[in-house]
N, C-alpha and C positions, 0 to 999 in steps of 0.2 A: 798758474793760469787763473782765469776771473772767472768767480762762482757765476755759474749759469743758473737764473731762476727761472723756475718752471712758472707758465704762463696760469692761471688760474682761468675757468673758462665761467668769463660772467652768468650774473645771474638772470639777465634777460637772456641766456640762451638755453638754459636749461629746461625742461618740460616742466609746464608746469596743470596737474588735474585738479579734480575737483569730486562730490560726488555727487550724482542725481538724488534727490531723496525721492521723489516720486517712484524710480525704477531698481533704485541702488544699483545703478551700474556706476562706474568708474569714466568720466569724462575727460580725455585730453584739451585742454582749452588751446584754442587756435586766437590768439589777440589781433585785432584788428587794429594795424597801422604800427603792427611790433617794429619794423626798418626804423620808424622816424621814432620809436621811443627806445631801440637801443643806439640809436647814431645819438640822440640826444644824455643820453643817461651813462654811456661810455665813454668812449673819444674828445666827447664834445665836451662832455662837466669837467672831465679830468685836466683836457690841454687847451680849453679856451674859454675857461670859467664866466668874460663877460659875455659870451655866446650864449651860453648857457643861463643864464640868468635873465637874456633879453628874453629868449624864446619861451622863458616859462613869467612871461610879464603878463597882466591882463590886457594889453593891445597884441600882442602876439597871437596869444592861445585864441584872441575874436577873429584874428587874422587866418589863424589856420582853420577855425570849425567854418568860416567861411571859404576857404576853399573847398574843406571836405563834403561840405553840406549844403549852399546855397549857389556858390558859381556855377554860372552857362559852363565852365569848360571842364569844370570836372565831371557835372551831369554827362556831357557828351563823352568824356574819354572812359568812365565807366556805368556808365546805364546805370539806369534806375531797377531794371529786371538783375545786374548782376549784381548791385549792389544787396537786393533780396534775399538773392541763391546765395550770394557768400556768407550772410548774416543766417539764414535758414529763419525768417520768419514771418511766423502762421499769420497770413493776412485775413483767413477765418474769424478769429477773434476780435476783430477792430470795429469800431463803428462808425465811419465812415467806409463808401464801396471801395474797393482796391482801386478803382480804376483813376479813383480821385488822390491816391497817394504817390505822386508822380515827381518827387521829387525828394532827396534822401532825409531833405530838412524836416518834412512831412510825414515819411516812417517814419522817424526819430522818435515825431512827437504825437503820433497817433494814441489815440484814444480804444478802448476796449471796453468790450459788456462785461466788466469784471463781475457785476453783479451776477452775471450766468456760468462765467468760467473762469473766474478766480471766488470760491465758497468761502467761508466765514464761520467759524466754531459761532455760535448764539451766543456762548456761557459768557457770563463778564467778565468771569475770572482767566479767560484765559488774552495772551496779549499776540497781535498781528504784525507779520509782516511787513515793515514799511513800503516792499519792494518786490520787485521780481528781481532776485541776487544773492551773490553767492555769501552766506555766513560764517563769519565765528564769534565765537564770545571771548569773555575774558571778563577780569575782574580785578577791581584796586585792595582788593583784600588780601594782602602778603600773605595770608594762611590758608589761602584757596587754591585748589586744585586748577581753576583759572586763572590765578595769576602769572601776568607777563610785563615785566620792566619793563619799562617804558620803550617803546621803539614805533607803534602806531603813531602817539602822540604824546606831550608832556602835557599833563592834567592842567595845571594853570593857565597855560597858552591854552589848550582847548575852548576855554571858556571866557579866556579873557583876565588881565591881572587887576582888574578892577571891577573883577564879579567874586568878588570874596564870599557872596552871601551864596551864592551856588555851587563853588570851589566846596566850604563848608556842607551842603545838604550832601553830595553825592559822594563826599571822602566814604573809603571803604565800601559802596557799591560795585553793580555788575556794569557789565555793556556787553552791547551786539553789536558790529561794525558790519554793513552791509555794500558789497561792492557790486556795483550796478556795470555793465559790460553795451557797447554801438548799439548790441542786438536788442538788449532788454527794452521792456516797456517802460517808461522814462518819467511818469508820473507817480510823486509819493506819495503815499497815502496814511493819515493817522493809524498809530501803533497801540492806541488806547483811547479811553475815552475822558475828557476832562476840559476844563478850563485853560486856557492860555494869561499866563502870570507875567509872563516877560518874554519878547520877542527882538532881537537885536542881529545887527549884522558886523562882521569883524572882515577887514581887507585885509590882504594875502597873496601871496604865490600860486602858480595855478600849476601845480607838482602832476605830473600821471598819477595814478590811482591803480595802475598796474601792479603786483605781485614783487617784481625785481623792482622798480623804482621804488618801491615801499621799503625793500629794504636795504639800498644801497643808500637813500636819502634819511637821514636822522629825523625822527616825529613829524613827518612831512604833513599831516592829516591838518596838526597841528600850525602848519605855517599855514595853507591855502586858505584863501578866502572864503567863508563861511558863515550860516546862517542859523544861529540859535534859538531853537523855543523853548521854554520851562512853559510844562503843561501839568499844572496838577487836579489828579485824580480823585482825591477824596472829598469829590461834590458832589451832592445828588446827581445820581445817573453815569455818576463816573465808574473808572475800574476799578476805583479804592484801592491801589498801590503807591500811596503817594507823589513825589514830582518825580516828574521824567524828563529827560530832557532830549529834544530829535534836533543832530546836529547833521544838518546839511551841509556838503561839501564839493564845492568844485574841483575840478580837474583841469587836465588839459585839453582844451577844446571846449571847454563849456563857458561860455560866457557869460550865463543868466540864471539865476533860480527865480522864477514864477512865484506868487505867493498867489496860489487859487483854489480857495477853498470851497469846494460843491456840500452842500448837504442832503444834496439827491443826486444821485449820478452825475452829472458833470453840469449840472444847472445851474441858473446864477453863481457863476465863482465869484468871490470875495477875497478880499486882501486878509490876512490874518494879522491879526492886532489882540491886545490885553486887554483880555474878557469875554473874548469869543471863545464858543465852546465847540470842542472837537469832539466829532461822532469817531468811534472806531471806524475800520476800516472805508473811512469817504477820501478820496482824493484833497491832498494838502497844498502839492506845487509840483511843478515843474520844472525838469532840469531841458537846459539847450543845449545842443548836440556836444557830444562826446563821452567819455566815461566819468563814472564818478561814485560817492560816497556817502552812506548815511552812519550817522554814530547813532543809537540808541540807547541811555545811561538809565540805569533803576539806583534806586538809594537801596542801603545795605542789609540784606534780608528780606527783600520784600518780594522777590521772583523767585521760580525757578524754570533754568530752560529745560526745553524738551530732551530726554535722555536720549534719541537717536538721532540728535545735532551734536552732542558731548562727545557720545559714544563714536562719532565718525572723524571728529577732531584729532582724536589720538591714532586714527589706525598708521597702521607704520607699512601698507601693502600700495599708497597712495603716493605719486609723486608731488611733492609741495616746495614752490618757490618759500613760500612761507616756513616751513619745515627746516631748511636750508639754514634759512636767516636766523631761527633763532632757536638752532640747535636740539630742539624735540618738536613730535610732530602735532603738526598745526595743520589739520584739512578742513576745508571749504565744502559747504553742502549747500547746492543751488536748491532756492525754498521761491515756492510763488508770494506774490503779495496777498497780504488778507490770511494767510496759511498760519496757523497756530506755532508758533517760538518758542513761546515761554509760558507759565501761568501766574498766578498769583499766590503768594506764600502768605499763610497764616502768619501773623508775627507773636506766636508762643514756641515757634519751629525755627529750630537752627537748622540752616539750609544745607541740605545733604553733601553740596558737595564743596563744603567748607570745610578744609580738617585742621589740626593743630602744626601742619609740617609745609611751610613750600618748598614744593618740588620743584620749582624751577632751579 
């Protein structure tokens, strides 16, 4: 008789949590519009791969965040009140009245008194959240406790195979990969403080940004279309952590990152260009509807993150798509933007959680 294979049950359908770090409770994440990214990332990539490849094109993905977000008829078929209730969010904090956010395209991209209710450590030494999203780290140093082969993204494509001079500064660095969710507040904001050295943009795939496409899809981060800064720090007034680099990253549905830089609350934005200087946590750009992605890369030795972002990475009581993928556990800890990440390391100090073994 013919061996029967058991069906494995995808990874978009597994649970997948997260953890609060504000409450440290244990979030089950509910993904909005999970039907159309498991019909797309299952059946679809598998048995009609040019399907699959149209629908993650940049005219597609404009195509769909324009139904999801600006058509008369999907306003109508679901409100703008349920579209609210199903995201759960606080219309309290925005600065514009609720009454004037009457459309999904418009929560999307709402604005906030972050200066009131997202805070800011003062110290320079310590480095900010680009985002309101959920985090982990990692790190290119094979002898680090953060260390994870390649699977987010392959480090050359990240950056481009003709940015050799950046490929070079950040070999053997860390990174925070920060995934931004419908609900979250959709404007990123500088991670540091410093100079802008080079700003470029790289076309691409417009891949979900979701947990199971991450890791059914090989270095997806890495193919999507995306927008690089090297901002370095060691200028007056900067964080003095040397270059950093904030790699912006579309999704599916996002058609646009914004280059709007305020240096006061959302005032005169400005395009960002080489030699403009970024205030820590001021409003950088903006993403347009959908989910999506920030990379945050430090050169080697020169951070260290927060110990109860590390320490919640490995717990093993947490369900993690991520965990799944790549066979030890990888959880996500939802951090606001502006909220202290990482600090800045002495560089006479070998970073604590660099040892001589990977564990991977």
């Amino acid at each position: 008789m013919p061996t029967r294979h058991r069906r494995t049950r995808p990874m978009n359908h597994i649970a997948h949590q997260y953890i609060d770090r504000g409450t440290s409770h244990i979030i089950t994440e509910r993904f909005y519009g999970d039907r159309l990214v498991n019909f797309l990332y299952s059946s679809t990539r598998e048995h009609t791969p040019w399907l699959f490849h149209a629908l993650t094109s940049p005219y597609m993905s404009q195509l769909l965040g324009y139904w999801n977000y600006d058509s008369w008829l999907s306003t109508k078929i679901r409100g703008v009140e349920k579209f609210l209730e199903a995201l759960k969010i606080d219309l309290s904090e925005c600065v514009d009245p609720p009454s004037s956010l009457d459309t999904p395209r418009k929560v999307f991209e709402r604005k906030i008194r972050y200066w009131d209710c997202r805070p800011m450590a003062e110290a320079s030494s310590s480095i900010a959240s680009p985002a309101d999203a959920c985090v982990l780290f990692g790190s290119f140093f094979e002898s680090s406790l953060l260390f994870l082969k390649e699977k987010f993204f392959d480090f050359p494509d990240l950056f481009g195979h003709d940015k050799s001079e950046w490929q070079q500064a950040f070999t053997g660095g860390d990174y925070a990969i920060f995934r931004l969710t419908p609900d979250k507040y959709h404007y990123n904001h500088s991670p540091v403080s410093g100079t802008v050295r080079d700003l470029y943009e790289i076309s691409g795939k417009y891949h979900s940004c979701n947990p199971g496409p991450v890791i059914s899809v090989a270095t997806p981060f890495s193919k999507n279309k995306r927008i690089v800064t090297i901002v370095d720090t060691d200028v007056p007034g900067g964080s003095g952590i040397g270059l950093v680099a904030m790699i912006e990253i579309v999704a599916l549905m996002i058609g646009t990152i914004v280059q709007c830089y305020s240096a006061e609350q959302y005032r005169r934005p400005q395009d960002v260009t080489a030699g403009l200087f970024l205030q820590k946590g001021q409003p950088k750009s903006l993403y347009r509807p959908g989910s999506s992605t920030d990379v945050v890369i430090f050169q080697k030795n020169r951070i260290v993150p927060c110990q109860d972002l590390l320490t919640n990475m490995f717990r093993q009581d947490v369900l993690s798509r991520y965990s799944l993928g790549f066979g030890r556990p990888l959880v996500e800890t939802n951090v606001k933007v502006r909220s202290t990440i990482a600090t800045a390391q002495h560089r006479s100090v070998t970073s604590e959680h660099h040892t001589d073994t990977d564990v991977e």
